[in-house]
C-alpha positions in Angstrom: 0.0 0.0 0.0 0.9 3.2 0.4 4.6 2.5 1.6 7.6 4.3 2.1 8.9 0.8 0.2 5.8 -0.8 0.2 6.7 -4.0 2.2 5.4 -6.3 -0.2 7.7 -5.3 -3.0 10.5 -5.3 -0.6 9.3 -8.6 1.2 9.9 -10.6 -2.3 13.4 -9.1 -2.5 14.6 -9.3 1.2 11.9 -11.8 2.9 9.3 -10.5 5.7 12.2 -10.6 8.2 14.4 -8.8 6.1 11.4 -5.7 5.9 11.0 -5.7 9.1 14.8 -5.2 10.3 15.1 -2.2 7.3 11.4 -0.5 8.8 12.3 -0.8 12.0 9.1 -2.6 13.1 8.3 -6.2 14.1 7.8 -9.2 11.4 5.3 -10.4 13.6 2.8 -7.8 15.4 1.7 -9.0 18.7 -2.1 -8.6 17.8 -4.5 -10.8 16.1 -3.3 -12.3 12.8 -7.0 -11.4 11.6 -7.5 -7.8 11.7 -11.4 -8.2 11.9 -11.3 -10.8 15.3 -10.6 -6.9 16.9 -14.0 -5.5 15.9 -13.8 -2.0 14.1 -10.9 -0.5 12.5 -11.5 2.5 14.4 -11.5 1.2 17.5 -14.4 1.4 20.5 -14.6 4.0 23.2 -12.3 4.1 26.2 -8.6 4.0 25.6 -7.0 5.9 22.7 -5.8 3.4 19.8 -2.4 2.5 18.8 -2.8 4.9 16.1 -3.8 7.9 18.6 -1.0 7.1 21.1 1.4 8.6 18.2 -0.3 11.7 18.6 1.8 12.7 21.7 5.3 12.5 20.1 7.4 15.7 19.3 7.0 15.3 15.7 3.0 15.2 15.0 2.8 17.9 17.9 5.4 19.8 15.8 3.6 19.5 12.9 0.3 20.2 14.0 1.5 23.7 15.5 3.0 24.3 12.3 1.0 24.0 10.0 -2.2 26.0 12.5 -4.3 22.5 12.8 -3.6 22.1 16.1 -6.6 23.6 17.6 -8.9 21.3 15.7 -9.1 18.5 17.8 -9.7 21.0 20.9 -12.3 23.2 19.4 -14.1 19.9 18.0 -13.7 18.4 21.8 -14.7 21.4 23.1 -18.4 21.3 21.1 -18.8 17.9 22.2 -19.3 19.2 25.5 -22.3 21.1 24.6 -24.2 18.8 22.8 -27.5 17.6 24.4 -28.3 15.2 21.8 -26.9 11.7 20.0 -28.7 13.7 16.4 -27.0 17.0 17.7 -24.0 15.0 18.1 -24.2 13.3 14.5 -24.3 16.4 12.6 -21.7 18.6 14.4 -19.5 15.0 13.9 -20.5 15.7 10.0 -20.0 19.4 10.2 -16.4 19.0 11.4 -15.5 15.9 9.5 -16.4 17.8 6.1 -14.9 21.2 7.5 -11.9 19.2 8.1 -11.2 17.7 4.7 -12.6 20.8 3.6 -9.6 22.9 5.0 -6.9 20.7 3.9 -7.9 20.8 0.6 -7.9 24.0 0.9 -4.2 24.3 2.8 -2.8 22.0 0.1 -4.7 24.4 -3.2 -3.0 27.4 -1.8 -6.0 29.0 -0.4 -6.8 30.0 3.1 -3.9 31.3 5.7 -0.1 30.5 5.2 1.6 28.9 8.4 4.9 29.2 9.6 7.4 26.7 7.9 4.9 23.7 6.3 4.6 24.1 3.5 1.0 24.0 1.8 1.6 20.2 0.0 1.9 18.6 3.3 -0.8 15.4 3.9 0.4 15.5 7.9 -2.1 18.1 9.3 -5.1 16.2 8.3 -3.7 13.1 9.1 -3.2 14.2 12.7 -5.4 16.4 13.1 -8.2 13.8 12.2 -6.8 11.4 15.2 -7.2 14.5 17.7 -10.3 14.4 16.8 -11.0 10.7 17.1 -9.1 10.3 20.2 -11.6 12.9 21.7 -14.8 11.4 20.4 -13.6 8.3 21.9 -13.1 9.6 25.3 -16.4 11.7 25.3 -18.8 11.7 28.3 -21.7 13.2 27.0 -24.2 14.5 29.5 -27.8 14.5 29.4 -28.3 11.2 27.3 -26.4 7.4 27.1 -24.3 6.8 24.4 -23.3 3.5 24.4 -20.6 1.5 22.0 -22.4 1.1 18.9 -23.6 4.8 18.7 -20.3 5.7 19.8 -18.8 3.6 17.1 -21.4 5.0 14.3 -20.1 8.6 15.3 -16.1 7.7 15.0 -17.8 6.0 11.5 -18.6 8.9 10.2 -16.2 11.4 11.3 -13.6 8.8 9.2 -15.8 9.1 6.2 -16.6 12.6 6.2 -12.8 14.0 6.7 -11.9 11.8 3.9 -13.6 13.3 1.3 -15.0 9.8 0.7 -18.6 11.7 1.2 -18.2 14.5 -1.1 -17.2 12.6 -4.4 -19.2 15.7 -6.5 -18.9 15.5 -10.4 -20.7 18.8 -12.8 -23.6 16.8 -15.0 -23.6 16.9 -19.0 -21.3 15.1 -21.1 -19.0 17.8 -22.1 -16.7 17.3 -19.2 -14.9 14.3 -18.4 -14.7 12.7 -14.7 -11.9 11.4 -12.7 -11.3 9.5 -9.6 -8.0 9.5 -7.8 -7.6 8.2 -4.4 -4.1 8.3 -1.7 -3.3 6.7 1.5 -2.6 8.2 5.0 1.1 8.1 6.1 2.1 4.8 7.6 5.5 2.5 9.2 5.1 5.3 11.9 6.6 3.4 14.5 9.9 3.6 12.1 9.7 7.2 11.8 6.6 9.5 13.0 7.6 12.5 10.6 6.6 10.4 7.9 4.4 12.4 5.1 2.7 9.7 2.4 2.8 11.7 -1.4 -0.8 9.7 -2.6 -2.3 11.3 0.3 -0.7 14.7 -0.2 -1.6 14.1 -4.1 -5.5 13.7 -3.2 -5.6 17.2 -1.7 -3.7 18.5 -3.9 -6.1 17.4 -7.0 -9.8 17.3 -5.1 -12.4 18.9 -7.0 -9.7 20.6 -9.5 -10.7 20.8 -13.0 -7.7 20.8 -15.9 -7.9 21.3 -19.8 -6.8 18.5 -21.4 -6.7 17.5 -25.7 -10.2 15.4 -24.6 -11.3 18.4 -23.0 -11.8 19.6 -19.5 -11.1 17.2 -16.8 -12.9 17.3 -13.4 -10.8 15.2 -10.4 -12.5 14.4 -7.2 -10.7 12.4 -4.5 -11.0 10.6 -1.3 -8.1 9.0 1.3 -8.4 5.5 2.7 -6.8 4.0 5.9 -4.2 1.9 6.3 -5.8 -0.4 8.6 -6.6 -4.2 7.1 -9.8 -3.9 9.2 -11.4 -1.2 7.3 -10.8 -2.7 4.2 -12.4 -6.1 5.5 -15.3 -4.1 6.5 -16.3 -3.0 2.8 -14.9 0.8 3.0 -13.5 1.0 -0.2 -16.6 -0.7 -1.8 -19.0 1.5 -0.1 -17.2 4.4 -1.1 -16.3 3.9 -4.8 -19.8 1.8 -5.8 -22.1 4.7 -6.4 -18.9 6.7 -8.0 -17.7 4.0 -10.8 -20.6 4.0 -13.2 -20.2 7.6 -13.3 -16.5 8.3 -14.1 -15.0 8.0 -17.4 -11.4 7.1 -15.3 -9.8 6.2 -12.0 -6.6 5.1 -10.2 -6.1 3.9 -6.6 -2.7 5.7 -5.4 0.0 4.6 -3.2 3.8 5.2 -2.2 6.0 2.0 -3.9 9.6 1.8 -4.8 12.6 4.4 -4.9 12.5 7.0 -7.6 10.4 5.3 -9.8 6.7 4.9 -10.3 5.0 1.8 -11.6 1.5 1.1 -12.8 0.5 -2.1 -11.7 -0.9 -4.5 -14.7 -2.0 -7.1 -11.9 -3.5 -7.3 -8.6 -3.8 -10.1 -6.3 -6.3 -12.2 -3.9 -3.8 -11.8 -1.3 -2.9 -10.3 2.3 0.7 -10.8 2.9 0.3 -9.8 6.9 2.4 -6.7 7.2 1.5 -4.8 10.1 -0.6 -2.2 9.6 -1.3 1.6 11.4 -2.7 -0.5 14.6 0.0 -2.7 14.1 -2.5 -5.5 12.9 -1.9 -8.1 10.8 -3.9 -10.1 8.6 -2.7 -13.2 6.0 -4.5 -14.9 3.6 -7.3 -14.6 0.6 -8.5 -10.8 0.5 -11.8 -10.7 2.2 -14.7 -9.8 0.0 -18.6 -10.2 -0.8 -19.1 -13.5 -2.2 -16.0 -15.3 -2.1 -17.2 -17.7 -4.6 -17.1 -15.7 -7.8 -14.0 -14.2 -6.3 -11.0 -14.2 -9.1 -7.1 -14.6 -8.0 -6.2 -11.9 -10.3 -7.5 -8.6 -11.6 -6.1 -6.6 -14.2 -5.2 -2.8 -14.6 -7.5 -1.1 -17.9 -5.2 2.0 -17.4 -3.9 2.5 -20.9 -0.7 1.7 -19.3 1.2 1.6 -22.9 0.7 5.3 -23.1 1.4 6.3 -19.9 5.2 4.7 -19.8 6.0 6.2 -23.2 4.9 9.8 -22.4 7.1 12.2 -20.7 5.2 13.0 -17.5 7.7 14.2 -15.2 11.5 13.7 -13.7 10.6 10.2 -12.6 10.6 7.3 -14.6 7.6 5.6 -15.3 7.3 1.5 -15.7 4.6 -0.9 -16.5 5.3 -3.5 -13.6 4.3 -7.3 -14.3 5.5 -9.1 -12.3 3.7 -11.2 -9.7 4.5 -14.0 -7.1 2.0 -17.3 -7.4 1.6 -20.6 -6.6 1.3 -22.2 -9.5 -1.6 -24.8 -10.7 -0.7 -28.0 -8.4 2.0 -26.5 -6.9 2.6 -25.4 -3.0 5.9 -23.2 -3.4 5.2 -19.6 -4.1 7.4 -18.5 -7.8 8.1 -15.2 -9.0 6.9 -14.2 -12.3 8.2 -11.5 -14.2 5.6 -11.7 -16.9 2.3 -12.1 -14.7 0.4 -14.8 -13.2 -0.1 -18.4 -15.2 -3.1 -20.1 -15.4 -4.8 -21.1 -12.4 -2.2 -20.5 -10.6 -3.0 -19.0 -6.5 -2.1 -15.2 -5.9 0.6 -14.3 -3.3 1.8 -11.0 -4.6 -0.1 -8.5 -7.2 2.2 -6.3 -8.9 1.7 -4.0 -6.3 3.0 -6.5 -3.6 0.6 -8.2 -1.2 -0.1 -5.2 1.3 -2.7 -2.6 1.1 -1.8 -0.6 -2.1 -2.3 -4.1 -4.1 -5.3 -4.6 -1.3 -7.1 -1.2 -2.6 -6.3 -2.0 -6.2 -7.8 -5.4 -6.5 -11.0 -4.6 -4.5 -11.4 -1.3 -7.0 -10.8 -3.2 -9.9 -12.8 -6.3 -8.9 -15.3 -4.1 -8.4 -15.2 -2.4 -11.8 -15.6 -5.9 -13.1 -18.7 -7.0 -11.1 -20.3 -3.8 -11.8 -20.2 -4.6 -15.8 -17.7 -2.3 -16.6 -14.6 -3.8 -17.7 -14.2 -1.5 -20.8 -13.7 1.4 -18.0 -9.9 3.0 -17.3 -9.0 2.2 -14.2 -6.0 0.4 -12.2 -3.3 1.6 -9.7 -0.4 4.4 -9.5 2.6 3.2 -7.2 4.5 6.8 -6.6 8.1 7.2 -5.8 9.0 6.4 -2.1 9.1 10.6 -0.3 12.4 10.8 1.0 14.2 13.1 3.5 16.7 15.3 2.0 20.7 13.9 2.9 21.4 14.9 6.4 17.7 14.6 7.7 17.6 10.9 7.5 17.5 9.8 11.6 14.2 10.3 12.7 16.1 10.6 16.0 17.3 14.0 15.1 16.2 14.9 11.9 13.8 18.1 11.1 9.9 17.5 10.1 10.8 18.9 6.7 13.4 20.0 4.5 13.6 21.3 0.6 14.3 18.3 -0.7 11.4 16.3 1.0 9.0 19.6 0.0 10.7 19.5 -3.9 10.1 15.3 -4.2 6.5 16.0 -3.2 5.7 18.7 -5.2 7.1 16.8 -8.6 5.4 13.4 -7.5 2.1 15.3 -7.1 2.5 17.1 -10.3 3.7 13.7 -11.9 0.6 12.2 -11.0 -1.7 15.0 -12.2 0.4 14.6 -15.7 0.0 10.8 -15.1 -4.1 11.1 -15.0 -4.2 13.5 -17.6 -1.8 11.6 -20.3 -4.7 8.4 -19.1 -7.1 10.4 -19.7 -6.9 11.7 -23.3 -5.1 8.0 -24.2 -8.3 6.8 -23.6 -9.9 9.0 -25.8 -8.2 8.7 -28.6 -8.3 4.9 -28.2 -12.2 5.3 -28.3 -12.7 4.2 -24.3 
C-alpha cells in the first residue's frame, strides 16, 4: 500500500524478516493475525488506539502547531461538550468531519492562511489532526443522554468518512466534461519514523475537486483517502465508497507510495494479504476478504492505458509498467516469482503491487469495476516514488519534520501524477474508451 517501500515489494526481495529489520518494526505484530477478530478498524470507546498514542510524540505535535491545525481536535472536543443530543451529536460530527477535509484541501490548493514553515503540499495536518479528533470522540462523556458502544462507534464511522472526502465525491452533470477519480493513503510505518508524510495522500488534496484542460477536454478530479488499517478494508470501506462513483467516471486510479525513484502502474493485482502490520499494528494473512467469495478471481487486471502512460514524458521520474507477480502455480505449493504475470490457475501471493494494502485497494477497486459490468472502464493503480528526506535529515532521532528536498520530491510526485491522469485520460480517448 501506500509504503515508504511498500513492504510487499520489498518482502519478495529481502523476505518479511528482512522488511522488518530495514522498517524498523516487528515481522510479527503481537495482535490478532485477523484484523477483523478486533472488531472495528476504528476502534471502541475508552482507551486511545495504537494509532492515537502517536499523537503525543514531538513530531506530530510539531507538525500540528506548524502547519495551524492544532486547535482542531480542541475546538471539536470542546463542542462535544455542549451537545445535548446523540442527532446533535451526528451532525456537528459531520459538520467537522467535512470542515476538516474541507480545510486541507484547501491548505494543500494554496488558499486560506499561510503557516509558519509547512509548506501548503503537506498530507500530515489532516492526518493528525483527524486522530485528535478521534481520540476525543472516543473519550467523550456526553451528559444529558447514554451513548453506548455502537452509537459511539457509528459517530467515529462517520467522522472517518466525512474528513476523507469519501462523502463528497461531486462531479458537474452533462457530457461535455470528463470525470476522474483518484484516491491516496494516509502516512504509515510510523513506529519507524513519526515524521513520515505519504505523497498519494498529499496528491488527493492537492487534486480534489480541481478541473484541468486537457486535448479530450476539461477534466474534473475528485478524491477521497483511505486508511491503512486491514480492518477497514475487511469491512467493505472501499466498496462503499467507490460503488455509487464508478458507473459515473469515465477514469480512475487507486494511489500509493512503492519503490525508490520510480513509479509503476501495476498491470496485476492479487487475492492476497501478505500480513504486514498495519497503522494498529494488525496483521492479517490470507485470501483478501470480499462479498461472495465464490465468484471471487485470483487476479484482476489494470485497464489504465498503461502503454501510453510509460512512453509519455510526464515528469523527472521514470515511469514502468510492472508485471511481475509471485504465485503458486496450478498443483504447486511453493510460491514462484513471475516477471511476466500470473499463469493459469495458478493462487495469488503478490499482485504487482506486492501483497499489502496498495495491491489490497487496487484489486478490491478493480474487482469491483468488473462486477459492476464495466470492464471496458480506465481504471488500475499508480505506485508513486518512495518521499524521501533530503541527505542529512535521514534519523528520525534528530532529523527536522521537513526540509527542501522532502517539499521538492513531493511537489514533482504530485504534479507527476496530475500529468499521469491526464496523459490516461486523453489516451483513452483517442483509443475510443
Amino acid at each position: 500500500m501506500a509504503p515508504s517501500l511498500t513492504p510487499a515489494i520489498l518482502g519478495r526481495r529481502l523476505g518479511v524478516v528482512g522488511v522488518a529489520l530495514l522498517l524498523g518494526v516487528s515481522a510479527s505484530p503481537a495482535t490478532a493475525d485477523s484484523a477483523a477478530e478486533s472488531g472495528s478498524g476504528s476502534g471502541s470507546s475508552g482507551a486511545p488506539t495504537v494509532e492515537e498514542q502517536r499523537l503525543d510524540r514531538a513530531a506530530p505535535q510539531e507538525i500540528l502547531r506548524r502547519s495551524g491545525f492544532d486547535g482542531v481536535a480542541p475546538g471539536f472536543a470542546r463542542d462535544l461538550g455542549r451537545v445535548r443530543s446523540y442527532k446533535e451529536a451526528e451532525r456537528l460530527v459531520v459538520r467537522q468531519g467535512q470542515s476538516l477535509w474541507r480545510r486541507a484541501v484547501e491548505r494543500a490548493q494554496g488558499r486560506g492562511p499561510a503557516t509558519s514553515g509547512l509548506s501548503r503540499d503537506d498530507d500530515r495536518p489532516l492526518y493528525w489532526a483527524r486522530l485528535g479528533m478521534t481520540r476525543a470522540l472516543r473519550a467523550w462523556e456526553p451528559r444529558g443522554f447514554e451513548l453506548g458502544d455502537e452509537r459511539r462507534q457509528r459517530l467515529l464511522g462517520s467522522l472517518e468518512t466525512t474528513s476523507r472526502g469519501q462523502d463528497t465525491i461531486r462531479y458537474p452533470k452533462g457530457q461535455r466534461i470528463k470525470r476522474v477519480l483518484v484516491t491516496g493513503f494516509d502516512p504509515f510505518t510510523l513506529d519507524r519514523d513519526t515524521r513520515i508524510s505519504n505523497p498519494s495522500g498529499a496528491t488527493a488534496l492537492a487534486l480534489d475537486g480541481t478541473v484541468v484542460r486537457t486535448a479530450a477536454g476539461p477534466v474534473r478530479i475528485e478524491t477521497a483517502m483511505f486508511p491503512v488499517r486491514w480492518t477497514d478494508f475487511a469491512e467493505g470501506e472501499v466498496e462503499r465508497t467507490l460503488r455509487r462513483q464508478l458507473p459515473r467516471v469515465d477514469l480512475f486510479t487507486t494511489v500509493s507510495q512503492g519503490r525508490v525513484g520510480k513509479f509503476d502502474i501495476e498491470r496485476t493485482n492479487g487475492a492476497w494479504r501478505g500480513g504486514f502490520g498495519d497503522n494498529e499494528n494488525l496483521s492479517s494473512t490470507g485470501v483478501v476478504p470480499v462479498a461472495d467469495p465464490a465468484s471471487q478471481p485470483q487476479w484482476t487486471t489494470t485497464t489504465l492505458p498503461y502503454k501510453d502512460i510509460v512512453a509519455a514524458d510526464t515528469g523527472r521520474f521514470p515511469v514502468y509498467d510492472n508485471t511481475a507477480v509471485t504465485e503458486i502455480p496450478a498443483g504447486g505449493t511453493t510460491p514462484v516469482q513471475r516477471p511476466d504475470g500470473p499463469t493459469p490457475g495458478s493462487a495469488a501471493r503478490a499482485g504487482g503491487g506486492g501483497d499489502y494494502l496498495s495491491n489490497e485497494i487496487a484489486y478490491r477497486a478493480t474487482l469491483l469495476r468488473d462486477r459492476l459490468g464495466l470492464r471496458g472502464l480506465p481504471g488500475g493503480h499508480v505506485h508513486t516514488p518512495v518521499l524521501q528526506f533530503g541527505a542529512g535529515n535521514t534519523d528520525p532521532a534528530t532529523g527536522k519534520v521537513t526540509d527542501e528536498e522532502f517539499v521538492r520530491n513531493r511537489v514533482d510526485i504530485i504534479a507527476q501524477v496530475r500529468k499521469i491522469v491526464v496523459t490516461g485520460v486523453e489516451a483513452a480517448e483517442a483509443n475510443g474508451r
